[in-house]
Biopython code that builds the backbone (N, CA, C, O; Angstrom):
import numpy as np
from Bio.PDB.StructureBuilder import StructureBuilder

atoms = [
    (1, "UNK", "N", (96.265, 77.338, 107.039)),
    (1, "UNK", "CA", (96.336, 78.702, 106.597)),
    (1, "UNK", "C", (96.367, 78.688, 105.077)),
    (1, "UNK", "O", (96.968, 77.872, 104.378)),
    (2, "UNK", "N", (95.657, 79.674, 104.687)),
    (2, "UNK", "CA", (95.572, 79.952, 103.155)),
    (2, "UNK", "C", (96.343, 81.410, 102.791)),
    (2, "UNK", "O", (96.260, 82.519, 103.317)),
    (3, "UNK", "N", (97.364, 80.754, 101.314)),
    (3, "UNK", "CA", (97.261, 82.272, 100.852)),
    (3, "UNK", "C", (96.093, 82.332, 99.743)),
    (3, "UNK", "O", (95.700, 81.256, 99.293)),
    (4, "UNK", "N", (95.553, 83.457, 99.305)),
    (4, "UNK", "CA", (94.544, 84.300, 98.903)),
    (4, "UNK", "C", (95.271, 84.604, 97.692)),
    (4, "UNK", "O", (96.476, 84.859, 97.671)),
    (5, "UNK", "N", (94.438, 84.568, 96.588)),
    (5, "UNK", "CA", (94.770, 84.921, 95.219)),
    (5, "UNK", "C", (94.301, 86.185, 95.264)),
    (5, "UNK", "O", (93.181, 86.392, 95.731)),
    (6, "UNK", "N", (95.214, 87.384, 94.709)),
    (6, "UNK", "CA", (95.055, 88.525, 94.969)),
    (6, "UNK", "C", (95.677, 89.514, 94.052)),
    (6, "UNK", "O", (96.894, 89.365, 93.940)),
    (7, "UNK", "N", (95.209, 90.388, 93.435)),
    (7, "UNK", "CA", (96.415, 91.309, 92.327)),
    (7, "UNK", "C", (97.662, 91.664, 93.067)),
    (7, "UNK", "O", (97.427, 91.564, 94.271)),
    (8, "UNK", "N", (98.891, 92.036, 92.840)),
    (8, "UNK", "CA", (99.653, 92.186, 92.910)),
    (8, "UNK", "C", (100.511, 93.658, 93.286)),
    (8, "UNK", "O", (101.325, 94.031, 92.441)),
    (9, "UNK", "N", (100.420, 94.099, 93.950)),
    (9, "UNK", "CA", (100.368, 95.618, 94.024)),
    (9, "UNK", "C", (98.729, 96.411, 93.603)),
    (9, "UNK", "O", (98.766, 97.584, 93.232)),
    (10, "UNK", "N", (97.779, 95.911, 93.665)),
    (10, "UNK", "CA", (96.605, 96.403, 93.872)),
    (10, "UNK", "C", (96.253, 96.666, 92.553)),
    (10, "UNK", "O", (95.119, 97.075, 92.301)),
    (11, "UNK", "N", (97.203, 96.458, 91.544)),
    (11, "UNK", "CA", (96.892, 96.764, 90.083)),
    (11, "UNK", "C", (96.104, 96.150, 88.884)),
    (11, "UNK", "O", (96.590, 95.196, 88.276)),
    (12, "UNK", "N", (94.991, 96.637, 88.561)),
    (12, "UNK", "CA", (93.901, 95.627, 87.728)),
    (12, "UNK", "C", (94.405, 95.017, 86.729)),
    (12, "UNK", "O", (93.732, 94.057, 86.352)),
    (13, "UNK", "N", (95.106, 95.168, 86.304)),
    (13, "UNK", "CA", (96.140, 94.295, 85.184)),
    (13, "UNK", "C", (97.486, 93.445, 85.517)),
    (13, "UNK", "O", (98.172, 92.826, 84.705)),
    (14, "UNK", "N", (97.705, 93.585, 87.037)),
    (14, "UNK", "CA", (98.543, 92.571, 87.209)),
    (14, "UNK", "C", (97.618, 91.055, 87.439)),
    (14, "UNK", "O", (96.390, 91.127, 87.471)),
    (15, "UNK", "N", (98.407, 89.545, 87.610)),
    (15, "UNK", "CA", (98.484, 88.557, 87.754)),
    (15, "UNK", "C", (98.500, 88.326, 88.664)),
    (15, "UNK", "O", (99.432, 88.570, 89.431)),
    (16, "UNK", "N", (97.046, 87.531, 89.053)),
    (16, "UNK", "CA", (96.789, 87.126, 90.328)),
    (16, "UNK", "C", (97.640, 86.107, 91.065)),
    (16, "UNK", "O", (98.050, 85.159, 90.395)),
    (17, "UNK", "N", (97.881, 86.154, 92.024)),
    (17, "UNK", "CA", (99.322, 85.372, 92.858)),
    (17, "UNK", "C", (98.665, 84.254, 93.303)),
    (17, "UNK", "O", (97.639, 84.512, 93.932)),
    (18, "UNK", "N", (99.090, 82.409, 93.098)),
    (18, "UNK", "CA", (98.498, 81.855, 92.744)),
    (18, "UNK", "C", (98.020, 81.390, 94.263)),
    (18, "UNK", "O", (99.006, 81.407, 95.000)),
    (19, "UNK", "N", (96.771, 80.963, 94.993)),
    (19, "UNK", "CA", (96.715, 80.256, 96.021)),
    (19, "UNK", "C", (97.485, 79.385, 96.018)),
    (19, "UNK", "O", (98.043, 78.992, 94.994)),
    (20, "UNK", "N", (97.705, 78.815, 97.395)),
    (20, "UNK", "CA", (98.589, 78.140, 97.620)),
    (20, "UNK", "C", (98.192, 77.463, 99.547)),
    (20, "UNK", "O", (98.182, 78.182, 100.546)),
    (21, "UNK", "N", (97.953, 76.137, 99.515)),
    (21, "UNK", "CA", (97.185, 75.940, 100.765)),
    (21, "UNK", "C", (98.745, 75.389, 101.920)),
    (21, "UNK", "O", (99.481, 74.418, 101.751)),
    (22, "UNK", "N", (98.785, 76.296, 102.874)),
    (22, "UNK", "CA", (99.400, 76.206, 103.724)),
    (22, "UNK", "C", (99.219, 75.615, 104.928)),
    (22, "UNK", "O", (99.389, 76.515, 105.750)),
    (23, "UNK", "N", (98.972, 74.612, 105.488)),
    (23, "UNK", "CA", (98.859, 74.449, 107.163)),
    (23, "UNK", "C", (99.372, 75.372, 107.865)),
    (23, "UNK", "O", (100.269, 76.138, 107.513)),
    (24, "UNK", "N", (98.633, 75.323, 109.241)),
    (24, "UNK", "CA", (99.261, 76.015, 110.092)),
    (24, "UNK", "C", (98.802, 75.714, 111.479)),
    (24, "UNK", "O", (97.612, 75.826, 111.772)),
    (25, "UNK", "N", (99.786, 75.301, 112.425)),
    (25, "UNK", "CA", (99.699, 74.565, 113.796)),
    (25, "UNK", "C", (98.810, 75.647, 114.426)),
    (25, "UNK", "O", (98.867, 76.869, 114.284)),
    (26, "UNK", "N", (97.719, 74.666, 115.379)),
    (26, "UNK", "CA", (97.262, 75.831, 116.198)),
    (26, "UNK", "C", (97.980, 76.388, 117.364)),
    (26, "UNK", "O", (98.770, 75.702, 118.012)),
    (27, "UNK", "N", (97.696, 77.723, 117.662)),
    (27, "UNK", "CA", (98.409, 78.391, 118.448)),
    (27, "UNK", "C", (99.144, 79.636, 117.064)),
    (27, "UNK", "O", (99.207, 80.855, 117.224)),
    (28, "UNK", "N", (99.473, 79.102, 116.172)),
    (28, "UNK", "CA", (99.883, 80.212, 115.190)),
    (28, "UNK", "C", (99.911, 81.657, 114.825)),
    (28, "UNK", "O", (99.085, 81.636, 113.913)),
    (29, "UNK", "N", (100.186, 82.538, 114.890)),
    (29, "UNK", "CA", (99.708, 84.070, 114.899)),
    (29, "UNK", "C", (100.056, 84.576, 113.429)),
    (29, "UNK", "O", (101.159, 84.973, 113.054)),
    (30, "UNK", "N", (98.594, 84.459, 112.483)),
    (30, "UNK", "CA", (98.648, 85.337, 111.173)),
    (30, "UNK", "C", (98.751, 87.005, 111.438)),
    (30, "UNK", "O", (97.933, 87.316, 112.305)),
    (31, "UNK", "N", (99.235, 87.741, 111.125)),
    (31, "UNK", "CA", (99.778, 88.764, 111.488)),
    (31, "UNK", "C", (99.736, 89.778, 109.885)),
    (31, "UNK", "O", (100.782, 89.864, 109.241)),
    (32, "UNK", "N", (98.513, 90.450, 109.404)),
    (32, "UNK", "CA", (98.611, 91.240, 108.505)),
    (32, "UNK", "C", (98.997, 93.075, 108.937)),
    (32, "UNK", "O", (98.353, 93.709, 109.773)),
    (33, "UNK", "N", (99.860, 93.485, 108.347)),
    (33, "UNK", "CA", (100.289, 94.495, 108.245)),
    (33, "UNK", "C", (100.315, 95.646, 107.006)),
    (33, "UNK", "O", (100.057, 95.210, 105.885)),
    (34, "UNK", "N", (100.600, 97.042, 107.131)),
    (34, "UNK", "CA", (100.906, 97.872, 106.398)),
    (34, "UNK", "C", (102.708, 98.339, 106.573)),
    (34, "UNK", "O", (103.526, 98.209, 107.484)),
    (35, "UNK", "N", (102.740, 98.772, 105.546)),
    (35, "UNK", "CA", (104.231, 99.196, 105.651)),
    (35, "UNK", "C", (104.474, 100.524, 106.426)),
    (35, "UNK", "O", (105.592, 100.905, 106.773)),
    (36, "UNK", "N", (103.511, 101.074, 106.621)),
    (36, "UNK", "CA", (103.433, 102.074, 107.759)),
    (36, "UNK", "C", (104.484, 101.532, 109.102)),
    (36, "UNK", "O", (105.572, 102.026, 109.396)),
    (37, "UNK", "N", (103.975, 100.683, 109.603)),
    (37, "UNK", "CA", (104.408, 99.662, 110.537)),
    (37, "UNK", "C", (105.898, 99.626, 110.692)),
    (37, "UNK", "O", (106.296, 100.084, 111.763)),
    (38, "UNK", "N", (106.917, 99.133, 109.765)),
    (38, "UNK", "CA", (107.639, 99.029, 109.737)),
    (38, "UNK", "C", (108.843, 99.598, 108.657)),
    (38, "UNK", "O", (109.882, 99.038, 108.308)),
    (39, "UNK", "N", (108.235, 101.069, 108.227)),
    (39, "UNK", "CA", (109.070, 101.582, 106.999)),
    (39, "UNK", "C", (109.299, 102.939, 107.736)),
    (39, "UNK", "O", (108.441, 103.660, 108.246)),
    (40, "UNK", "N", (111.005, 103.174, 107.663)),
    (40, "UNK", "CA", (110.696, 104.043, 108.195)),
    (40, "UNK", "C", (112.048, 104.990, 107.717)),
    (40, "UNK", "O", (112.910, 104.196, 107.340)),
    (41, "UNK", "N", (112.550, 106.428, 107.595)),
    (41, "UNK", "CA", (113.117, 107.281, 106.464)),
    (41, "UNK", "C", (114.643, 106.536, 106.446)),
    (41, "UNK", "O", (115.295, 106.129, 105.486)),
    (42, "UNK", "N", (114.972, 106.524, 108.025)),
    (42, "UNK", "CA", (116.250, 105.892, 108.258)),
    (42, "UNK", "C", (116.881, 104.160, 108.009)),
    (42, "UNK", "O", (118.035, 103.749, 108.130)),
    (43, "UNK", "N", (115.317, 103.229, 107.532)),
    (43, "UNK", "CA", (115.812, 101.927, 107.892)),
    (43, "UNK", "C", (115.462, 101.285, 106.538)),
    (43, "UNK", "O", (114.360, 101.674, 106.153)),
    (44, "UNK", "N", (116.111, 100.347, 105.624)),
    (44, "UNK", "CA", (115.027, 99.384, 104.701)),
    (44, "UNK", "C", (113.755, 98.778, 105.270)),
    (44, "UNK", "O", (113.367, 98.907, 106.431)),
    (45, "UNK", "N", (113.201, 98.151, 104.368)),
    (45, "UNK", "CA", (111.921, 97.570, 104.572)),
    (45, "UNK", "C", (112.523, 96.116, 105.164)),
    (45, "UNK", "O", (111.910, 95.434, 105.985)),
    (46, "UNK", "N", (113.762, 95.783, 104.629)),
    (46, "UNK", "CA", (114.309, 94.323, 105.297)),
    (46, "UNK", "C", (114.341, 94.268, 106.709)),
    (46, "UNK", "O", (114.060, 93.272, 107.376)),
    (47, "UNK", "N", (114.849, 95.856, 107.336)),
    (47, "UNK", "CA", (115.420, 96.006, 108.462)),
    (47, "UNK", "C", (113.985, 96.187, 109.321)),
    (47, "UNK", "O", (113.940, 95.829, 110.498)),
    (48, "UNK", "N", (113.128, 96.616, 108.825)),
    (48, "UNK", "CA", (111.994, 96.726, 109.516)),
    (48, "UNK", "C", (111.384, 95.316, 109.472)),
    (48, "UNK", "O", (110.744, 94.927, 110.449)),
    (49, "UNK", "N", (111.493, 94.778, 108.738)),
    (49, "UNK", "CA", (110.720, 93.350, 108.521)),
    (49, "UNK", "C", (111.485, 92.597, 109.886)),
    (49, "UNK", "O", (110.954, 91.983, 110.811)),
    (50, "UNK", "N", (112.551, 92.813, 109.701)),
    (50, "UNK", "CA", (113.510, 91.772, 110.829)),
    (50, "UNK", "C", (113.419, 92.409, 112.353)),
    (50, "UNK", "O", (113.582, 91.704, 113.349)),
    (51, "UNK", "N", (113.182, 93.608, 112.408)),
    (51, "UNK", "CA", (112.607, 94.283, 113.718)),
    (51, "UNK", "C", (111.255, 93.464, 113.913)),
    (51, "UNK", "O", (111.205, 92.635, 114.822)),
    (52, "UNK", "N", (109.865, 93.730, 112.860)),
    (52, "UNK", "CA", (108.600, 92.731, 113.150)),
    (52, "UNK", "C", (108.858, 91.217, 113.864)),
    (52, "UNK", "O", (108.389, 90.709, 114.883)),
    (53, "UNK", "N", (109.729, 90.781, 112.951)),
    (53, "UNK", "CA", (110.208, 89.116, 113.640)),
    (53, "UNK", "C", (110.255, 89.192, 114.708)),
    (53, "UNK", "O", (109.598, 88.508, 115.492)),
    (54, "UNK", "N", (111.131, 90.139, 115.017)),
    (54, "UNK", "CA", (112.056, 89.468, 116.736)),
    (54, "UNK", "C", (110.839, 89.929, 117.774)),
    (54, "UNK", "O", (110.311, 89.032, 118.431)),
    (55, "UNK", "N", (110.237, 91.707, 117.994)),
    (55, "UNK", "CA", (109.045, 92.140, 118.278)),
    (55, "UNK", "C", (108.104, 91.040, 118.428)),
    (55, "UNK", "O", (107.658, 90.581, 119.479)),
    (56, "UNK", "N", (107.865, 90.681, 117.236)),
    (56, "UNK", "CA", (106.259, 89.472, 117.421)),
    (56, "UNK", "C", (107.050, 88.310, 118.172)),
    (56, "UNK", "O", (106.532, 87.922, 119.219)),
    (57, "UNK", "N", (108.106, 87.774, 117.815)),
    (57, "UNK", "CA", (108.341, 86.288, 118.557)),
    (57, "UNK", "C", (108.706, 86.739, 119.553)),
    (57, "UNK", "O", (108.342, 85.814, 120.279)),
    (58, "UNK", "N", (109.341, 87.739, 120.499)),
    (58, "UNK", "CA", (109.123, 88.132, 121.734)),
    (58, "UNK", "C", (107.825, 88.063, 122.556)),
    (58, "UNK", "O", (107.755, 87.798, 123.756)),
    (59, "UNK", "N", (106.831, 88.336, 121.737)),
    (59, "UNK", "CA", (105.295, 88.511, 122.507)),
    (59, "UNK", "C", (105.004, 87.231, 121.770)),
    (59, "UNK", "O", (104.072, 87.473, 121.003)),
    (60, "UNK", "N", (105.426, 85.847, 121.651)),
    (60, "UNK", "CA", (104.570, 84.483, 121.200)),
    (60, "UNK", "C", (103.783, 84.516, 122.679)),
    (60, "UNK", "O", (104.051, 84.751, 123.857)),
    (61, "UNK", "N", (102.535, 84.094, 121.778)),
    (61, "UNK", "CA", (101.544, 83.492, 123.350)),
    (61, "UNK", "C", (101.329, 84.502, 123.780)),
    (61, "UNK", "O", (101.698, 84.257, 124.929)),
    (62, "UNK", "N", (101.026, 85.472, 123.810)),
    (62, "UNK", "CA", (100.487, 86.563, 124.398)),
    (62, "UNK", "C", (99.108, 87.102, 123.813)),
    (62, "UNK", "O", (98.846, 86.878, 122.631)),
    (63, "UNK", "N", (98.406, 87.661, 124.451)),
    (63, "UNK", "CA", (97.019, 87.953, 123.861)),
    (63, "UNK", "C", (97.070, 88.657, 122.867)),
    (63, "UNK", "O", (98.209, 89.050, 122.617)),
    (64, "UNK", "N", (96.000, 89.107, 121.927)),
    (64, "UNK", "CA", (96.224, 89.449, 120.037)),
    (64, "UNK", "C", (96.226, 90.625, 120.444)),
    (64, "UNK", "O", (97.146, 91.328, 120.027)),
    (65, "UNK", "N", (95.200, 91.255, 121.398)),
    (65, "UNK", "CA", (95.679, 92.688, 121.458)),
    (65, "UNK", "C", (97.082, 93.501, 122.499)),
    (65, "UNK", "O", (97.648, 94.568, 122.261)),
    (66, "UNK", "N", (97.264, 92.767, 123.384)),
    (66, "UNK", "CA", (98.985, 92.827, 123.670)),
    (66, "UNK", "C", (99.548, 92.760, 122.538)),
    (66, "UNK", "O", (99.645, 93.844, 121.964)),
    (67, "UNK", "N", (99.952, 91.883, 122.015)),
    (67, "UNK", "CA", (100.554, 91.921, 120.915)),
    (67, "UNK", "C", (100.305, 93.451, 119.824)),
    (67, "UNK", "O", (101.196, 94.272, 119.605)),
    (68, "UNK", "N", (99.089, 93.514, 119.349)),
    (68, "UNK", "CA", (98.829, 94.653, 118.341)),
    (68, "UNK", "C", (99.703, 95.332, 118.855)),
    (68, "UNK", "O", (100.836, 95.541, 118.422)),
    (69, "UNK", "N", (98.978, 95.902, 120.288)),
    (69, "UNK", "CA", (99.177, 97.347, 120.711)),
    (69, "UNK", "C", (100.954, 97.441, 121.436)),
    (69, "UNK", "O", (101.378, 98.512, 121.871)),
    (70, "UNK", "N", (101.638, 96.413, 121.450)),
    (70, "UNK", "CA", (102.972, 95.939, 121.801)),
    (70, "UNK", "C", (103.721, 96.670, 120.198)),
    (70, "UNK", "O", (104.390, 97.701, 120.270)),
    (71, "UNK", "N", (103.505, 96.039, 118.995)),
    (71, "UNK", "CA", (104.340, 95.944, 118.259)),
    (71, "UNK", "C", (103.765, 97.638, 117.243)),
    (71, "UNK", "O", (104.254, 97.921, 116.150)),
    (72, "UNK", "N", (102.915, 98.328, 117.803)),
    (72, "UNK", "CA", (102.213, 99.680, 117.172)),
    (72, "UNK", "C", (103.230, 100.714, 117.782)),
    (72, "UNK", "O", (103.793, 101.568, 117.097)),
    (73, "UNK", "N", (103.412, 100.553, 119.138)),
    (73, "UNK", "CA", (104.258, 101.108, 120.078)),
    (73, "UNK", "C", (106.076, 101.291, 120.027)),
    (73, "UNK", "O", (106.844, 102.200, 120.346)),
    (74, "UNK", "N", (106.220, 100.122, 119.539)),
    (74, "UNK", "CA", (107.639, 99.579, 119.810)),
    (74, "UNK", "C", (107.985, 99.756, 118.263)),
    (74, "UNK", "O", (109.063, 100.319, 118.070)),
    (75, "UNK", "N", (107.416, 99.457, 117.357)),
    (75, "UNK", "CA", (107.286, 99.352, 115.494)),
    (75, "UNK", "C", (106.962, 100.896, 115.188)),
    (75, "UNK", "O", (108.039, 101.274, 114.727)),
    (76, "UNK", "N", (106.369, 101.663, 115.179)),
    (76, "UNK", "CA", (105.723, 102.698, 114.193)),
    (76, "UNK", "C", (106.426, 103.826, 114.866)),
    (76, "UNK", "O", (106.596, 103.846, 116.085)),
    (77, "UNK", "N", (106.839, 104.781, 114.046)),
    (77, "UNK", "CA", (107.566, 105.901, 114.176)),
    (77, "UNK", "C", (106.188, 107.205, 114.202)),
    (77, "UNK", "O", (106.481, 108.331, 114.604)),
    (78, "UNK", "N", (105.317, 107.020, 113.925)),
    (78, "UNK", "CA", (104.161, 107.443, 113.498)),
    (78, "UNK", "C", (104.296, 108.776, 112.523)),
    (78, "UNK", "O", (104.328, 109.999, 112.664)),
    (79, "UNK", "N", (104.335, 108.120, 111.794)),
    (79, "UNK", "CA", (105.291, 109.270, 110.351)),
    (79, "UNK", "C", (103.783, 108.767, 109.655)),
    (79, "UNK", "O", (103.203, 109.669, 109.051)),
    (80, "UNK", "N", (103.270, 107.770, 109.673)),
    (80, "UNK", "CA", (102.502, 106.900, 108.298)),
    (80, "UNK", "C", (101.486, 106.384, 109.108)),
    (80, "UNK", "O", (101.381, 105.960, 110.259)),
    (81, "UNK", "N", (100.715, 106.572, 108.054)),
    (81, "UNK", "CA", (99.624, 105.060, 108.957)),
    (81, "UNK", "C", (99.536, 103.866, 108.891)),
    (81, "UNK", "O", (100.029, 103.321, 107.903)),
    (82, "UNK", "N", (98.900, 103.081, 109.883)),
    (82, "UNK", "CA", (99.346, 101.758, 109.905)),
    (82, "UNK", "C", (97.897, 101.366, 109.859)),
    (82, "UNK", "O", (96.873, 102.009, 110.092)),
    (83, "UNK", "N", (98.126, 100.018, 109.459)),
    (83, "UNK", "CA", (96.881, 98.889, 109.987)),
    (83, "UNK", "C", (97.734, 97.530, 110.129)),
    (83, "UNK", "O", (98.526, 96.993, 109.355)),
    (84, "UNK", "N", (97.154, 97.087, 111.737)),
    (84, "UNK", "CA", (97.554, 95.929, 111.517)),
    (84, "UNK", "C", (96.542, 95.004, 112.002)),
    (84, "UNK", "O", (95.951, 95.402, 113.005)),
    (85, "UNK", "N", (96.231, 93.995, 111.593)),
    (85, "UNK", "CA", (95.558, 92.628, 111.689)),
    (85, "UNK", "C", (96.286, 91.564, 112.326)),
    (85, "UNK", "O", (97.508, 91.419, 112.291)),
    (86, "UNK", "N", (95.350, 90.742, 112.980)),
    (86, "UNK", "CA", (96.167, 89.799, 113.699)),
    (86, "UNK", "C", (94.849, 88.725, 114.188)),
    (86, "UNK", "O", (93.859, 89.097, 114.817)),
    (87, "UNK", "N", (95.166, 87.093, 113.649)),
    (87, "UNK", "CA", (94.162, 86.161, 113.736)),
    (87, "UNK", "C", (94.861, 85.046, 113.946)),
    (87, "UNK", "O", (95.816, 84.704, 113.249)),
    (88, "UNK", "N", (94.302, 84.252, 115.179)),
    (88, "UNK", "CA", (94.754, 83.012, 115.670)),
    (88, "UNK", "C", (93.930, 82.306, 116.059)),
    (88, "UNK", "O", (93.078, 82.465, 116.933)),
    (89, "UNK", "N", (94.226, 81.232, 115.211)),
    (89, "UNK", "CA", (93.518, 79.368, 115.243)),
    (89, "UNK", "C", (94.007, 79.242, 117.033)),
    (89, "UNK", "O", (95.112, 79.659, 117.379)),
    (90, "UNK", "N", (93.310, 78.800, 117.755)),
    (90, "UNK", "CA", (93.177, 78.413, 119.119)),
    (90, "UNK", "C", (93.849, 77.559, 119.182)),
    (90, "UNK", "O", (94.838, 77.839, 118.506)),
    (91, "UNK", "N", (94.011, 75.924, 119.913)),
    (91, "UNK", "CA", (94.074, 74.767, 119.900)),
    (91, "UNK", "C", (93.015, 74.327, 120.258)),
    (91, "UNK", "O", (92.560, 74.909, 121.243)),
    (92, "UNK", "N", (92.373, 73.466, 119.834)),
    (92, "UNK", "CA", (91.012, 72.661, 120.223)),
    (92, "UNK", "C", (91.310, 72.518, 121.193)),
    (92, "UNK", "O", (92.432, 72.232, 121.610)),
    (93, "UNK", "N", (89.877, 72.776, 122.038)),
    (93, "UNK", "CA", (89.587, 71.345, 123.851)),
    (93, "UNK", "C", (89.586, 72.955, 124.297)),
    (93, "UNK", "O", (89.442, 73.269, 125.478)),
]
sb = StructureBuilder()
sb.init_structure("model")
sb.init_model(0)
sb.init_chain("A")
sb.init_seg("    ")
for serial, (resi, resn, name, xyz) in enumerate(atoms, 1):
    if name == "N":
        sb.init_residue(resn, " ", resi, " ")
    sb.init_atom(name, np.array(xyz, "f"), 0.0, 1.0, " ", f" {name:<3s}", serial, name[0])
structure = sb.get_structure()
């Protein structure tokens, strides 16, 4: 797994965040999100982040769109919009 050099809050004058090459076992679930997802009037962004954790490692091994449509359901207050992404390395054979 790679992180991606990327501005920083989307801003043309910030400092690109440096790549950085990560492994990652197959079977792994990259999991991109919006804060839609997990921000919500009553909770921090910590508290939502730590709701995502337990949510996604509940559904490990489960198909990408179970999963999406699991953690859209159970995660989003639907106050905001969301996008979420979700990509997994197989295991060879």
């Amino acid at each position: 797994m790679w992180r991606v050099a990327a501005p920083r809050c989307a801003s043309p004058r910030a400092s690109p965040v440096p790549a950085t090459p990560t492994p990652s076992p197959p079977g792994d679930t990259l999991l991109l999100y919006t804060d839609g997802l997990i921000e919500t009037p009553t909770a921090s962004l910590d508290e939502g982040r730590h709701r995502l954790l337990t949510a996604s490692a509940r559904q490990r091994g489960s198909h990408l769109s179970d999963l999406l449509g699991s953690l859209q359901r159970g995660l989003s207050d639907n106050r905001d919009d969301i996008a979420l992404i979700a990509f997994r390395a197989d295991p060879p054979g």
